[in-house]
N, C-alpha and C positions, 0 to 999 in steps of 0.2 A: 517524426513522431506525429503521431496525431493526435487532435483535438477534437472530443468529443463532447455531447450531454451528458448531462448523468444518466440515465436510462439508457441509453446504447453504449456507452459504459461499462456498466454491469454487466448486459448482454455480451458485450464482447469480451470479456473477464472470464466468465461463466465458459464460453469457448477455446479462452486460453489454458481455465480448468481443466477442461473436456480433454483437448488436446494433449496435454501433457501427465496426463492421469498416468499412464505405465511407466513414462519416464522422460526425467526433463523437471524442469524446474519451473517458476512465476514468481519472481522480485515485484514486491510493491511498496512504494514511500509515499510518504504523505509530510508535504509541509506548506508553510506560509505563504502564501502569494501575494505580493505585490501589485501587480498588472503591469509589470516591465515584461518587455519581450527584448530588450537591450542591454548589456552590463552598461551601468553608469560608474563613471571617474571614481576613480579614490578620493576626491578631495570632499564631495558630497556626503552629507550625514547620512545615518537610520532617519533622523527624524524627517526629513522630507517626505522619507516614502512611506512614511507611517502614518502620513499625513489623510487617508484616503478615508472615505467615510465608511465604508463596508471592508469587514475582514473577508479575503475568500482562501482558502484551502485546495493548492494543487496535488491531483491524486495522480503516480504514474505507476504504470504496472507495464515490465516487459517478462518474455520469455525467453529472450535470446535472438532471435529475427523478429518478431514482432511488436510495436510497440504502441501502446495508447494510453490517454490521458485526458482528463480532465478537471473543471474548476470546480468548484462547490462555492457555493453566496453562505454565508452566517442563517439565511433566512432557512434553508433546502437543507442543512448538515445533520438533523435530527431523522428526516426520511429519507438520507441518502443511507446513514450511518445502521439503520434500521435494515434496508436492505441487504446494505455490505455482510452483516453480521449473519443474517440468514445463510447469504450466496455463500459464504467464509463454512460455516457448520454444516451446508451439504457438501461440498467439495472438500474438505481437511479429510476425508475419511483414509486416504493413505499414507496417511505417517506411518513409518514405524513405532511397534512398540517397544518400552524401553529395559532392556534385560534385566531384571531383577538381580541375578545370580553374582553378575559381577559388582553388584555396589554390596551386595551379602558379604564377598571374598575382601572389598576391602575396610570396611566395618571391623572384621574380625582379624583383620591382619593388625590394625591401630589399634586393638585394647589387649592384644598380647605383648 
């Protein structure tokens, strides 16, 4: 996995978009980061590691071979999250859309 900035990040998301536009998928999580790069014992608490003075947020996104990631600081989460949303509203444009007909058929099958 790689560790990246946030602005080559994005860049490289935007590519993982690109990429898989006809077909193929892009998984992406976002959770709490620590700053361990080690599993620590079970005997140790949460509150140790919560102990840290900056919250930071790990964002990973693969596609299946390719994978990258990066941190976000509390300070950076307002124009990371800014961009993310943009890059998110150009690249969503191939979802399917969603059949009307078959939630019609079952609507009316439940009030007969």
């Amino acid at each position: 996995m790689v560790l990246l900035d946030n602005e080559n990040f994005l860049g490289e998301l935007t590519k993982l978009f690109q990429k898989n536009r006809s077909s193929g998928s892009v998984s992406i999580t976002m959770k709490q980061y620590y700053g361990q790069t080690k599993p620590q014992p079970k005997n140790t608490t949460r509150q140790s590691l919560s102990e840290a003075s900056e919250h930071k947020c790990l964002v990973r996104s693969s596609d299946g071979k390719k994978k990258i990631s990066t941190v976000i600081s509390s300070r950076d989460i307002t124009k990371f999250q800014m961009a993310y949303a943009n890059l998110l509203k150009t690249n969503m444009d191939g979802l399917k859309k969603r059949d009307k007909r078959s939630s019609k058929k079952t609507k009316t099958t439940k009030a007969t």
